[in-house]
Wavefront OBJ file of the C-alpha trace (Angstrom):
o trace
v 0.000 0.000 0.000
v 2.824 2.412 0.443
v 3.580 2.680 -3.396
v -0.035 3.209 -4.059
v -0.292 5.776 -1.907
v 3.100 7.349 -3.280
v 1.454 6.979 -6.513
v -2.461 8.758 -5.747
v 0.208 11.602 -4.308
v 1.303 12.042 -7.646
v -2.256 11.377 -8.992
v -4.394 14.328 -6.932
v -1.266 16.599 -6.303
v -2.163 19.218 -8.548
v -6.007 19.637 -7.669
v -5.102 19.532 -3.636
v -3.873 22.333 -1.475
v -0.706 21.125 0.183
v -0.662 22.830 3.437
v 2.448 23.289 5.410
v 2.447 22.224 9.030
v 1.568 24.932 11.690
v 3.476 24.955 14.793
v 1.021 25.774 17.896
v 3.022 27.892 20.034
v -0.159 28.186 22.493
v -1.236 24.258 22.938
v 3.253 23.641 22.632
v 3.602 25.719 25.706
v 0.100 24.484 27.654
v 1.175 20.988 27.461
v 5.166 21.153 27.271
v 5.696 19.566 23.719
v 5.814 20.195 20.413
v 2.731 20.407 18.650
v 2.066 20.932 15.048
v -1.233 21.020 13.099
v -2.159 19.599 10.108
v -4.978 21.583 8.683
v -6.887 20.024 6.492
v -10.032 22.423 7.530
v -8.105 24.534 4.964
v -7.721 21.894 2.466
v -10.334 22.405 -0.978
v -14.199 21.567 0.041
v -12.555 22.311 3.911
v -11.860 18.546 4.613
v -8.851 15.905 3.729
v -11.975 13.520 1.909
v -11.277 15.128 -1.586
v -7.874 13.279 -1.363
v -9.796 9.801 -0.945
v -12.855 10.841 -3.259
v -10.047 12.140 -6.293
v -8.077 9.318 -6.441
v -10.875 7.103 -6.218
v -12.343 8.915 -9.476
v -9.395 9.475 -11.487
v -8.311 6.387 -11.134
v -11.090 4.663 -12.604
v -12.058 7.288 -14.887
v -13.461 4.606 -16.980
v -16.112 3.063 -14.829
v -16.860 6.693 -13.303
v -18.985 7.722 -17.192
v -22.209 6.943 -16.182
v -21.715 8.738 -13.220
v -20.812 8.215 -9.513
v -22.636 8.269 -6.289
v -21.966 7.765 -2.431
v -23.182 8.279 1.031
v -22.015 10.723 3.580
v -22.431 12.938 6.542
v -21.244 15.526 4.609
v -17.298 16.293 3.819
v -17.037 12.797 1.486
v -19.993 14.100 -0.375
v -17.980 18.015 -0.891
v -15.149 15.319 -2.339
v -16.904 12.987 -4.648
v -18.784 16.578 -6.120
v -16.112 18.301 -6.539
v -14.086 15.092 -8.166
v -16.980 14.709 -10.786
v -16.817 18.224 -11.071
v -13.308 18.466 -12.864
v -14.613 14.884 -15.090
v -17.663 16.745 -15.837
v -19.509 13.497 -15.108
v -22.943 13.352 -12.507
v -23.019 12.695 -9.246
v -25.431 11.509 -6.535
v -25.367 12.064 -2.757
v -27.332 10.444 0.041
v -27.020 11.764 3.036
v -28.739 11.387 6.493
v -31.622 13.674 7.144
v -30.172 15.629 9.750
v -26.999 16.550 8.108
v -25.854 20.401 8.655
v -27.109 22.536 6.229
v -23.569 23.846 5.119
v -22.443 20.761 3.725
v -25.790 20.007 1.697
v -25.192 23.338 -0.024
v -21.927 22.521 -0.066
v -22.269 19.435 -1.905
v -24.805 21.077 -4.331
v -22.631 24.111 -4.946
v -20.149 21.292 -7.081
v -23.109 20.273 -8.861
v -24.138 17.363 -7.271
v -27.776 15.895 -6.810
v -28.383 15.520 -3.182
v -30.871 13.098 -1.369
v -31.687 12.627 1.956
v -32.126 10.097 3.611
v -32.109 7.741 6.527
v -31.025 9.169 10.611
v -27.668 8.343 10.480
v -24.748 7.422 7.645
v -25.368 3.571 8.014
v -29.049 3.982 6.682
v -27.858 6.875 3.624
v -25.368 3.672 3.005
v -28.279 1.249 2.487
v -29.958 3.332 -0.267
v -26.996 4.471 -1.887
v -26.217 1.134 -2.843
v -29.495 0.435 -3.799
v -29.339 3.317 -6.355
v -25.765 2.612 -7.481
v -27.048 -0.897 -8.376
v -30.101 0.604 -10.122
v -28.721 2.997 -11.941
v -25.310 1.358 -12.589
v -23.662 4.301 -11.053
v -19.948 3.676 -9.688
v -20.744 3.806 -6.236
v -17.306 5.218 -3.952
v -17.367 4.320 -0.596
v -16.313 7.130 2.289
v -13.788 4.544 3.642
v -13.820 1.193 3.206
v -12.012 1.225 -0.477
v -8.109 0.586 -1.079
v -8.333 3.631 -3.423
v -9.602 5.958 -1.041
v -7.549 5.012 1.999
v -4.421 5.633 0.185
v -5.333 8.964 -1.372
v -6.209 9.651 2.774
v -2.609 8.132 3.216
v -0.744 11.618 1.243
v -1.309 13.278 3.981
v 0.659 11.272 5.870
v 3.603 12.173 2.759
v 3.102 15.314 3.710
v 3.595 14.939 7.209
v 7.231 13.308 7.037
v 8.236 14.795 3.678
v 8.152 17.848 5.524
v 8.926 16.485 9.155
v 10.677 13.196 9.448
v 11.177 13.724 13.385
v 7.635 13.341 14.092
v 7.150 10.900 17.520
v 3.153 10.617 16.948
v 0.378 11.370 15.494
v -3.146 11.744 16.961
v -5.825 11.050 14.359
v -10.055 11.323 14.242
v -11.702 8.165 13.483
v -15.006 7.325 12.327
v -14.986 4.599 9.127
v -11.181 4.156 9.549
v -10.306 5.409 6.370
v -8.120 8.293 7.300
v -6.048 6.769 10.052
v -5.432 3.212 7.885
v -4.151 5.727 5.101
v -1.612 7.544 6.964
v -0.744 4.840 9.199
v -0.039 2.108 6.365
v 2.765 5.064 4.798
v 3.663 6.053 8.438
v 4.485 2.700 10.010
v 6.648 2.009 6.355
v 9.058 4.630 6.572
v 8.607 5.549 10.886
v 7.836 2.009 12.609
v 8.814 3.874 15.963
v 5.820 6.962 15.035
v 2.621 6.238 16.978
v -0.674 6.440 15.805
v -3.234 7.177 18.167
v -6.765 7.476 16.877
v -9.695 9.408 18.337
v -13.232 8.523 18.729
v -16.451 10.127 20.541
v -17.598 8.635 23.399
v -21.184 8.194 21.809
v -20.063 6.597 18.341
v -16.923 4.528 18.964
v -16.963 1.206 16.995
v -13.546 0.974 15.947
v -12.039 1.512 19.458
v -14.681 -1.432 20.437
v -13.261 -3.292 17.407
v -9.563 -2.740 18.451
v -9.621 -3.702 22.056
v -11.799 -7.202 20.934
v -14.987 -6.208 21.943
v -18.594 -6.495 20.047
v -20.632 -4.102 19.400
v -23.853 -3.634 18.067
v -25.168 -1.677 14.552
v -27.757 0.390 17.134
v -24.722 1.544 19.561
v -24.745 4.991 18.614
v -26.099 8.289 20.462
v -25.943 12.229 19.364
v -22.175 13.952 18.710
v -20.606 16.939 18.457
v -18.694 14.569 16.261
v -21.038 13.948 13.443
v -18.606 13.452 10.739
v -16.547 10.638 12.259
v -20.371 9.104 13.519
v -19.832 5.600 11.925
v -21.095 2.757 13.954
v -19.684 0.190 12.222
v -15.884 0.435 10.801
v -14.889 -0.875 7.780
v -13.566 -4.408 7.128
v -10.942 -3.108 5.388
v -9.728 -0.501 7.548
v -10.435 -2.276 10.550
v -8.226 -5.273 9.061
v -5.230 -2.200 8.252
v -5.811 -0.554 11.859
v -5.608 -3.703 13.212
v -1.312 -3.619 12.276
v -0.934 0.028 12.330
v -2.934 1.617 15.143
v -0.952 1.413 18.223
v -3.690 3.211 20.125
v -7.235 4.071 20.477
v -8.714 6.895 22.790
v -12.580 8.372 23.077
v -13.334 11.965 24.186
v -16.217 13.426 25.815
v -18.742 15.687 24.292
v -17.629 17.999 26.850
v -13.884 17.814 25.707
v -14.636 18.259 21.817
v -17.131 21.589 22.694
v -14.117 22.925 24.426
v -11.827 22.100 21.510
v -13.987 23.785 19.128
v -14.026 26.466 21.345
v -10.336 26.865 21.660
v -9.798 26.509 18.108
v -11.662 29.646 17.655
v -11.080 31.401 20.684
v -6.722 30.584 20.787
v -6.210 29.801 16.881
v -8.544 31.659 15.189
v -9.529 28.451 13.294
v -12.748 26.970 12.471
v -12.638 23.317 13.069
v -15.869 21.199 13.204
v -16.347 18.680 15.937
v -14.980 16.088 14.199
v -11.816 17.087 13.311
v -11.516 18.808 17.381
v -11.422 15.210 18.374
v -7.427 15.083 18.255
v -6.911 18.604 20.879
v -9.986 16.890 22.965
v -7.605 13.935 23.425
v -4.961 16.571 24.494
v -7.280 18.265 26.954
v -8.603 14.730 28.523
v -4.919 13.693 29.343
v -5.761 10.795 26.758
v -2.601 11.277 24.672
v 0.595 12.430 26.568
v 2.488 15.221 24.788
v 4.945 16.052 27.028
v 8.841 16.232 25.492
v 7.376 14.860 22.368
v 6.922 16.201 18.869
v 3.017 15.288 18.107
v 1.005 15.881 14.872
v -2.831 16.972 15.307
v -4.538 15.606 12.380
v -7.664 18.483 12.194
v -9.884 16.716 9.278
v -12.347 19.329 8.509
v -13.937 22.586 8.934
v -17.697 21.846 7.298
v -19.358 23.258 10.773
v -22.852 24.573 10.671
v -23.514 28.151 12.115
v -26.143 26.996 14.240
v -24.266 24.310 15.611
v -21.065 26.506 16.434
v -23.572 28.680 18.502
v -24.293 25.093 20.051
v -20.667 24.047 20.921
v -19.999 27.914 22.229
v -22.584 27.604 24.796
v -21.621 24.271 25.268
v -17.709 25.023 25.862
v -18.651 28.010 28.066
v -20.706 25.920 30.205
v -17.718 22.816 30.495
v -15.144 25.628 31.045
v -17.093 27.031 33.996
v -17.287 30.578 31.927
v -21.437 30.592 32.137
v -23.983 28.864 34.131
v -27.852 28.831 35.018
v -28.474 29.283 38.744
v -32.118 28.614 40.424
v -33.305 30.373 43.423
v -36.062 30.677 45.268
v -37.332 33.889 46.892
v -39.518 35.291 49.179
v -42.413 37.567 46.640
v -41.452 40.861 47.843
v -39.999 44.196 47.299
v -36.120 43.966 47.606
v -35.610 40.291 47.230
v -34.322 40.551 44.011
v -32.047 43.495 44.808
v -30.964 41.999 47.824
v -29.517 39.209 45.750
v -28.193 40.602 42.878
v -26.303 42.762 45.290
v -24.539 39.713 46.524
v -23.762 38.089 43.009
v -22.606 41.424 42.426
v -19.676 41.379 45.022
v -18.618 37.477 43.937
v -17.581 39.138 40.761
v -19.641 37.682 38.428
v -22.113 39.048 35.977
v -25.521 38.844 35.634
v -25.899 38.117 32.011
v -30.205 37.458 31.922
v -32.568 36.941 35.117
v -36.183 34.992 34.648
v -39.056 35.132 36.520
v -41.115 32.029 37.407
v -43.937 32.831 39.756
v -47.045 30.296 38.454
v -45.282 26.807 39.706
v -47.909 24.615 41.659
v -44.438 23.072 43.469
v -43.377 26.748 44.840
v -44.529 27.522 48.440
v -46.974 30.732 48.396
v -45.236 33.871 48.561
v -42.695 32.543 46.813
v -41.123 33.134 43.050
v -38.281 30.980 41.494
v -35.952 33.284 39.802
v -32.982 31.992 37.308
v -29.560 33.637 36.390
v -27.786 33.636 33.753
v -23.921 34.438 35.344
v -20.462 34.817 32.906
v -18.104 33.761 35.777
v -14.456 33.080 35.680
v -13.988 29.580 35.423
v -15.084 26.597 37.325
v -13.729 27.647 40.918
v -15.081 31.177 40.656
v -18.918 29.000 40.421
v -17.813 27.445 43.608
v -17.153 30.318 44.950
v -20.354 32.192 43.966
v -22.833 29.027 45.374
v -20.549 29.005 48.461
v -21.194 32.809 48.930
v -24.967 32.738 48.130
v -25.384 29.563 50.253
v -23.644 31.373 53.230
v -26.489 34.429 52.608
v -29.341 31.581 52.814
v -29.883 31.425 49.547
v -31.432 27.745 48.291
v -28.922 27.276 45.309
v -29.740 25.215 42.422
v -26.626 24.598 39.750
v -28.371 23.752 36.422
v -25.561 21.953 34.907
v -23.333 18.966 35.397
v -20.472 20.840 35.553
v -19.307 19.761 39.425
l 1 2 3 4 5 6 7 8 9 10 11 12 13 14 15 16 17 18 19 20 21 22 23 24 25 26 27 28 29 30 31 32 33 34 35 36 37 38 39 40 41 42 43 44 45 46 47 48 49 50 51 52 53 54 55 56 57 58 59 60 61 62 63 64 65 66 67 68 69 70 71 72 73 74 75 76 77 78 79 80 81 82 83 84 85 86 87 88 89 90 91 92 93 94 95 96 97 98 99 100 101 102 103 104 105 106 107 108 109 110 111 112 113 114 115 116 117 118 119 120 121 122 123 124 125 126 127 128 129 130 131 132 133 134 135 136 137 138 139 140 141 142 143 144 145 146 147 148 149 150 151 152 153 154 155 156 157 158 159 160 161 162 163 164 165 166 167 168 169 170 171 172 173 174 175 176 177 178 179 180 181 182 183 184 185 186 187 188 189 190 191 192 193 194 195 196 197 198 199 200 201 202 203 204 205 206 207 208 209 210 211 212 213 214 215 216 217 218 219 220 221 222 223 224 225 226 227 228 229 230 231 232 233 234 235 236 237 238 239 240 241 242 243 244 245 246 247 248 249 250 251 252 253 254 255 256 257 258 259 260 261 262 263 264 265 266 267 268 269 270 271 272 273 274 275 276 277 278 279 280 281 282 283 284 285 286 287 288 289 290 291 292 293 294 295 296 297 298 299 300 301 302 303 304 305 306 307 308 309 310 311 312 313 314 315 316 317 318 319 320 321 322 323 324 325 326 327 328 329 330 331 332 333 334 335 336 337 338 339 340 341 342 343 344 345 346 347 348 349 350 351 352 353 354 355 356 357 358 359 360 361 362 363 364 365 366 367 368 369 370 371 372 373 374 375 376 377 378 379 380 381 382 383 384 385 386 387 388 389 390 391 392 393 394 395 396 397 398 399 400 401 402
């Protein structure tokens, strides 16, 4: 596989963006090692898939004339368009239902035909197939396909033609696609590199796969994460990961909200939850940095607007930077002042109040009253309950944050 992947480097090299490694001086100095980024948010159609997708098309050129068609959760789908794009040739797309809107106009801004269907990618699988096989459309799979794990694979070229000093290399994981790709040219040249690859807590069926334990088509719940949201790896990848993973991590929705967060708040970089996955690792103490030169694979930047509003609130909350407090007061003139005053002195501020006054479960004479606070972190909240608890204040936290 390493000469074929040598070889779709040569094939898609002109059409890609080849995107020099970025040294993070902020998460370098956080976490005492030397960490570079590998931004493939940048990369054409904002994710490293058009590598996969391209070679996959202009490789069989032939068999791609009556058109092509896939499934995906979104950045595959930006790939395959784009790919039939330059061929001039049709393409198809099924996608889940709930897939962000940004990479269904996406995928139709490269001319592609998108349908949705199905709640999650294994169910826009199913009917792609069904179509490719009823249509005779070349159907090109998202991971599980020799040609599209090595054109994933250049990036890992690019890592060590640029950086052969390079002690590991944290990578998201959904199908397996990405991390069989650069681990199969990575392990060939740099047995010693690691590869660590990163799922979500909620969707992690190649870390169950690794570590020799089953798992079921329905284990899946809602993520950040929805781009690496695969329930099932491939059996091809899973067969390659199986000789060049050397480790497997998962990350709380938590953690990847905060990465997002940072990315945008530290780096100025939009990253979408998926491709977070590798500083969430970071963050979690899952990969250990320290003294060690470490390559953050960040596979995309297809985020929805909505959903970055979403992830804010989300990392604001996890950081301790915002929470919801519940109170209940007496009814009467001065309560409220009387405890605003004290919020007030603990520093932090009062962002939104609300009123709730018609509850059957109140006592009479009594209103519930919520605050919004933008505190300091997660010991400043302490602080503030301690404070208000000390005033006899009945203090509800409305988050799992402590």
């Amino acid at each position: 596989m390493f000469e074929e992947i040598k070889n779709a480097s040569t094939r898609i090299g002109k059409y890609i963006k080849h995107i020099p490694l970025y040294y993070s001086n902020r998460i370098s100095e956080l976490y005492e090692g030397d960490i570079f980024l590998k931004l493939e948010n940048l990369q054409k159609t904002g994710s490293f898939k058009i590598r996969g997708a391209l070679n996959s098309i202009l490789k069989n050129k032939d068999k791609c004339s009556s058109g092509v068609i896939a499934a995906s959760a979104g950045n595959h789908a930006q790939g395959v368009a784009y790919g039939a794009q330059l061929l001039d040739i049709s393409a198809k797309i099924v996608m889940p239902v709930d897939t962000p809107l940004v990479k269904i106009k996406s995928t139709e801004f490269y001319g592609a035909e998108v349908i949705l269907y199905g709640e999650n990618y294994d169910e826009a699988y199913k009917k792609a197939s069904e179509i490719a096989e009823d249509e005779k459309l070349f159907f090109i799979h998202p991971f599980d396909n020799n040609d599209v794990i090595c054109g994933q694979g250049t990036i890992g070229e690019e890592i060590f033609s640029e950086n052969k000093k390079i002690d590991q290399i944290i990578v998201p994981v959904g199908g397996g696609g990405l991390i069989a790709g650069i681990g199969s040219f990575v392990k060939e040249i740099s047995p010693s590199t690691k590869i660590i690859g990163v799922q979500a807590d909620n969707v992690c069926g190649m870390t169950r796969f690794l570590q020799g334990r089953s798992f079921s088509d329905n284990m899946a719940a809602p993520t950040l994460a929805e781009g690496i949201a695969v329930k099932k790896p491939g059996k091809r990848t899973s067969e390659i990961c199986e000789n060049v993973v050397d480790e497997m991590v998962t990350v709380s929705e938590n953690d990847i909200a905060r990465a997002v967060l940072d990315f945008i708040e530290l780096s100025k970089l939009v990253v979408e939850g998926a491709g977070a996955v590798p500083l969430a690792a970071v963050y979690a103490s899952l990969a250990d940095v320290k003294n060690l030169r470490t390559v953050l694979v960040i596979s995309g930047g297809n985020i929805d607007v909505n959903l970055i509003t979403r992830i804010i609130n989300k990392g604001l909350i996890s950081t301790g930077r915002f929470v919801e407090l519940t109170i209940s007061l007496r009814d009467r003139p001065g309560a409220l002042a009387g405890i605003t005053g004290v919020i007030a002195e603990t520093g932090a501020n009062i962002l939104n109040i609300e009123h709730f006054r018609f509850d059957n479960t109140l006592p009479v004479g009594f209103t519930r009253v919520t605050f919004s606070l933008e505190t300091k972190g997660l010991e400043h909240i302490r602080n503030v309950v301690e404070i208000l608890r000390q005033h006899g204040y009945d203090v509800n936290v409305n988050s799992q944050i402590f």
